[in-house]
VMD Tcl script that draws the C-alpha trace (Angstrom):
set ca {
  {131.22 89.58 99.62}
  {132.76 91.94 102.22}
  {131.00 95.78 101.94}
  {132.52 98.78 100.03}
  {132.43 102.15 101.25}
  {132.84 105.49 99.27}
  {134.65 108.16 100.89}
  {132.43 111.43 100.70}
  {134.26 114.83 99.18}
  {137.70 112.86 99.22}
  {139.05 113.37 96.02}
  {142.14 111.13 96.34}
  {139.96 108.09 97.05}
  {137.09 108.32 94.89}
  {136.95 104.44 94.16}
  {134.58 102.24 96.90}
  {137.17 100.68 99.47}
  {136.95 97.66 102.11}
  {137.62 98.36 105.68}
  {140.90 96.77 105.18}
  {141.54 99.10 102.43}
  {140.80 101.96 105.41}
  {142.50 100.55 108.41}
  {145.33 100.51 106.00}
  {144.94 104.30 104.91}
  {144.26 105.61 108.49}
  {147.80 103.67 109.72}
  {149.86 105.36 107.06}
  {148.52 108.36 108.51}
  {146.80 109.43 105.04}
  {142.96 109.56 106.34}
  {141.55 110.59 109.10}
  {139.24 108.63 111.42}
  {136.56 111.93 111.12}
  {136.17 111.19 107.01}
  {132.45 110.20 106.23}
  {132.12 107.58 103.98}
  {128.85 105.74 101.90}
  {128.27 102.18 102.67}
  {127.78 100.87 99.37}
  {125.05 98.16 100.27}
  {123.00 100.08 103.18}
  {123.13 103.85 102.20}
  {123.87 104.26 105.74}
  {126.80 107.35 106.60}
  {129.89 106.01 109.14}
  {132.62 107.76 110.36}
  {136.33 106.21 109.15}
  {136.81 105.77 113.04}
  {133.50 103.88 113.35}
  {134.58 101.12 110.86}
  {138.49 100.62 112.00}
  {137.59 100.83 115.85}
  {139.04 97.45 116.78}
  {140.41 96.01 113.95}
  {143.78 94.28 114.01}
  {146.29 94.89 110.78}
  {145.26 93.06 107.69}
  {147.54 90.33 107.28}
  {148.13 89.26 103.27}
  {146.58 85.50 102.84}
  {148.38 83.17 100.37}
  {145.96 81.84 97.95}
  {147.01 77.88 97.18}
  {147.25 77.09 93.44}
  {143.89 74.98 92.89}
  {145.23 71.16 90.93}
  {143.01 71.23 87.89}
  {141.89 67.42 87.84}
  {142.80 65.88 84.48}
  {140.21 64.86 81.62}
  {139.27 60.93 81.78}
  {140.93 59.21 79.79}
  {140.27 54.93 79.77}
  {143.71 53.47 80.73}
  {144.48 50.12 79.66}
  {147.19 47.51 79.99}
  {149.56 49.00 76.79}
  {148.70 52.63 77.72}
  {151.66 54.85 78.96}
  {151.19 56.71 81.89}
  {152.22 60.07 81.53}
  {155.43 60.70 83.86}
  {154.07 63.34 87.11}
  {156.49 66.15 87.41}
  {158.05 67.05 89.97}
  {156.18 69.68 92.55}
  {157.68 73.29 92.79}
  {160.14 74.46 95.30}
  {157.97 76.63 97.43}
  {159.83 79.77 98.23}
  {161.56 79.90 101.93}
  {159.88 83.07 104.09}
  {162.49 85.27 105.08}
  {162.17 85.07 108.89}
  {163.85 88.68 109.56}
  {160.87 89.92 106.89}
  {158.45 87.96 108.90}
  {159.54 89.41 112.69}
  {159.91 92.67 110.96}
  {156.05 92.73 109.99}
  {154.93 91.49 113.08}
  {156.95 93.99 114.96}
  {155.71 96.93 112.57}
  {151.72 95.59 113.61}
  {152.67 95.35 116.71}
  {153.72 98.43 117.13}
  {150.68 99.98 115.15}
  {148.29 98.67 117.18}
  {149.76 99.71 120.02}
  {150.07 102.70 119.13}
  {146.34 102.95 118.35}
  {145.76 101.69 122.04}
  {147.55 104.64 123.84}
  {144.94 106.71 122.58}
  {141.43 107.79 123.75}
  {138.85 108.56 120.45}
  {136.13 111.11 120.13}
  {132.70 110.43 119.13}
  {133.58 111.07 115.70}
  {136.73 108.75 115.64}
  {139.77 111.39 116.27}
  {142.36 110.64 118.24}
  {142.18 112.58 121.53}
  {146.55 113.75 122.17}
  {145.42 116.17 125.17}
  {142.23 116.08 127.31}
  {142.28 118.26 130.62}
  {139.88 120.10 133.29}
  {139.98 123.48 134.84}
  {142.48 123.12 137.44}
  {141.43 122.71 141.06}
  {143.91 126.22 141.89}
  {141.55 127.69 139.85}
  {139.00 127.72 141.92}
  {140.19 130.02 144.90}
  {137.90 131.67 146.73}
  {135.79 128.48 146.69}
  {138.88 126.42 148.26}
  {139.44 129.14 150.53}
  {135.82 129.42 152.06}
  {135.84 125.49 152.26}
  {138.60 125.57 154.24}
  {137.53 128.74 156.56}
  {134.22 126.31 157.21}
  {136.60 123.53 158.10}
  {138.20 125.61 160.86}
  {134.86 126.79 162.15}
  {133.52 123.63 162.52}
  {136.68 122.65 164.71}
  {136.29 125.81 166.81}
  {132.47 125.24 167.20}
  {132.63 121.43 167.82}
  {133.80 122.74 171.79}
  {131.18 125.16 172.10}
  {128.47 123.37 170.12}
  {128.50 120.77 168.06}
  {125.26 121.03 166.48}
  {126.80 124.00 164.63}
  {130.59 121.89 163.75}
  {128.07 119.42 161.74}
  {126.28 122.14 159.94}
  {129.64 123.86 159.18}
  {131.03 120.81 158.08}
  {128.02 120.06 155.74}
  {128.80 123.65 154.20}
  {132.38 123.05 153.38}
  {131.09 119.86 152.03}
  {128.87 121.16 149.69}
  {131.07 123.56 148.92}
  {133.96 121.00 147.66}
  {131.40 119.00 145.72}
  {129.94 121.89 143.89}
  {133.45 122.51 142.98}
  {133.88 119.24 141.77}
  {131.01 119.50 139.46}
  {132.08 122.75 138.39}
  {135.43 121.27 137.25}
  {134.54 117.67 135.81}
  {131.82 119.96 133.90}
  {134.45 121.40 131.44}
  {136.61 119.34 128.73}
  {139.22 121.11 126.58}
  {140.25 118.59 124.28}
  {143.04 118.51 121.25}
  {143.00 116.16 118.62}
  {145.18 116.24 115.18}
  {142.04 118.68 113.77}
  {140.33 120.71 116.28}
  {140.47 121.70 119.57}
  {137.06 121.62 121.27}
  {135.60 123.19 124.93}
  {132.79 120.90 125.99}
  {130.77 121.96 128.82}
  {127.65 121.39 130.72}
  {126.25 118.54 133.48}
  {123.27 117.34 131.95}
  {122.74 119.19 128.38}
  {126.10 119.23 126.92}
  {127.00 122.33 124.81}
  {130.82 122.73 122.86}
  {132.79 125.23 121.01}
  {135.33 124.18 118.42}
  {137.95 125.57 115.84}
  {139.83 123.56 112.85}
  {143.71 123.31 113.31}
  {143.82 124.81 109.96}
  {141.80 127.95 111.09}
  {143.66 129.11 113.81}
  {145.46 132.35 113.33}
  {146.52 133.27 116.68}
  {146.97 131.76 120.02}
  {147.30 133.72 123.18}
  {148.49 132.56 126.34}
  {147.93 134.54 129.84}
  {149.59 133.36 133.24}
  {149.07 136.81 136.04}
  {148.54 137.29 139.59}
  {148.51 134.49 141.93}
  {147.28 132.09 139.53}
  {149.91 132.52 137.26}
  {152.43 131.35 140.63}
  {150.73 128.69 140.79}
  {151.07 127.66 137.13}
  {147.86 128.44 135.48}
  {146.88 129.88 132.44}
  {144.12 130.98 129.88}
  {144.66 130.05 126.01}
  {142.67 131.92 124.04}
  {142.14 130.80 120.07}
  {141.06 132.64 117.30}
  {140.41 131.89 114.06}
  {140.12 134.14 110.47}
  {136.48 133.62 110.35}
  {135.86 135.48 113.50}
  {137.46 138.68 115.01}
  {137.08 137.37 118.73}
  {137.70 134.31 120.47}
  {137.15 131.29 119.29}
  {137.87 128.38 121.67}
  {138.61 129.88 125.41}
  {140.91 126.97 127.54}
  {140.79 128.95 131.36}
  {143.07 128.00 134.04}
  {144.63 125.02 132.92}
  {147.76 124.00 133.78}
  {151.18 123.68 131.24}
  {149.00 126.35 129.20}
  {152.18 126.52 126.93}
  {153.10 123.12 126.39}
  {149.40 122.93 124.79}
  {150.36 125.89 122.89}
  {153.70 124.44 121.48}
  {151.32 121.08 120.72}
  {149.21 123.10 118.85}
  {151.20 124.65 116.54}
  {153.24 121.26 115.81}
  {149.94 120.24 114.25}
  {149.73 123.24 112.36}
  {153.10 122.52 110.97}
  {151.88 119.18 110.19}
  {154.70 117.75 112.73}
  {153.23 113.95 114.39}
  {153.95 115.38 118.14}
  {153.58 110.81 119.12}
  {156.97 110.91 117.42}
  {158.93 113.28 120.45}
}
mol new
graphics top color blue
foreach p $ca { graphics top sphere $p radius 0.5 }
foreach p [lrange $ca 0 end-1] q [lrange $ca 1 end] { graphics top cylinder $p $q radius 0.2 }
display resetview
């Protein structure tokens, strides 16, 4: 017997469902793969996007009629056999039906596969870094390092290496700094993750967010970078901060398409 699972405060779906019955919801786009749900037999909480991760589309089985076997009956010479009838006409698949199915699966699953998940099952539709423009004056000061090193590499080259080792460390701390930070979007939240070893995030609901601010200045903004700052109704200040990050208004325009409950996979 295949396991049920209650969907927790959900009150469209209040009866226990299979995982077929939820791969099926979540590909209509009416659940989301962050919904909790009860398995029936453990007790044990999953995500929706926990059960569905891999699945292919449920394909409908035909059951085969079972032949009841007739009662015994002693046949001898004078007895009449009764006359078999003749077997049902099975009904003829409609082949454009059939390709049409496949093709709609098809096209599910790969749609599915174009997308990165979160830990709690939602579909990741941006994920960026800090730009490496954003980091300036660190670029800048590699670079001056790189030029001393080539102008003390004739006078002594003991120094080049050391310079070089600077600018080095320098671009890898930069690095760090960068690969350190995640703003991500999904179809509920957007989320700033940061940290290198303990990692620490800020996040606001879709639904929450009152205003979004955008700010491109100075030489930063030439170069195509800008701050999005979100705020929410719960809280007077900012919310979720996204700093220099590039096409800051294309994430902006994504954004509120989700608000407005528009599927941005369909532009």
């Amino acid at each position: 017997m295949s396991a049920r699972y209650t969907l927790q405060q959900h009150p469209a779906f209040s009866a226990p469902l299979s995982k077929e019955d939820l791969y099926t919801l979540v590909a209509r786009g009416s659940l989301a793969r962050g919904e909790m749900c009860l398995d029936e037999d453990t007790g044990q909480m999953h995500t929706v996007g926990e059960l569905v991760s891999g699945m292919r589309p449920p394909t409908a089985s035909r059951g085969q009629a079972r032949i009841a076997r007739p009662m015994y009956r002693e046949i001898g010479p004078d007895t009449e056999l009764p006359e078999e009838p003749e077997p049902e006409p099975e009904p003829e698949e409609d082949e454009e039906e059939g390709e049409e199915t496949l093709e709609t699966a098809a096209s599910e699953e790969a749609m599915d596969d174009q997308f990165d998940y979160s830990t709690s099952g939602e579909a990741i539709l941006h994920h960026a870094h800090p730009s490496w423009l954003g980091y300036t004056k660190a670029l800048i000061l590699c670079l001056l390092l790189v030029i001393a090193a080539c102008l003390l590499f004739v006078i002594q080259a003991e120094y080049a290496v050391v310079a070089l080792l600077c600018a080095s460390s320098t671009l890898i701390a930069v690095g760090i700094a960068r690969y350190s930070h995640d703003y991500i979007v999904t179809r509920e939240r957007v989320e700033l993750i940061w940290g290198i070893i303990g990692r620490s995030s800020k996040e606001a609901r879709i639904c929450d967010i009152r205003s979004i601010d955008v700010y491109e200045s100075g030489v930063k903004g030439l170069l195509g970078l800008g701050t999005i700052d979100f705020s929410t109704a719960a809280n007077a200040g900012i919310e979720v901060q996204f700093k220099d990050l590039r096409r800051a208004h294309e994430v902006k325009d994504l954004v509120r398409k989700l608000q407005r409950g528009v599927d941005p996979t369909n532009d």
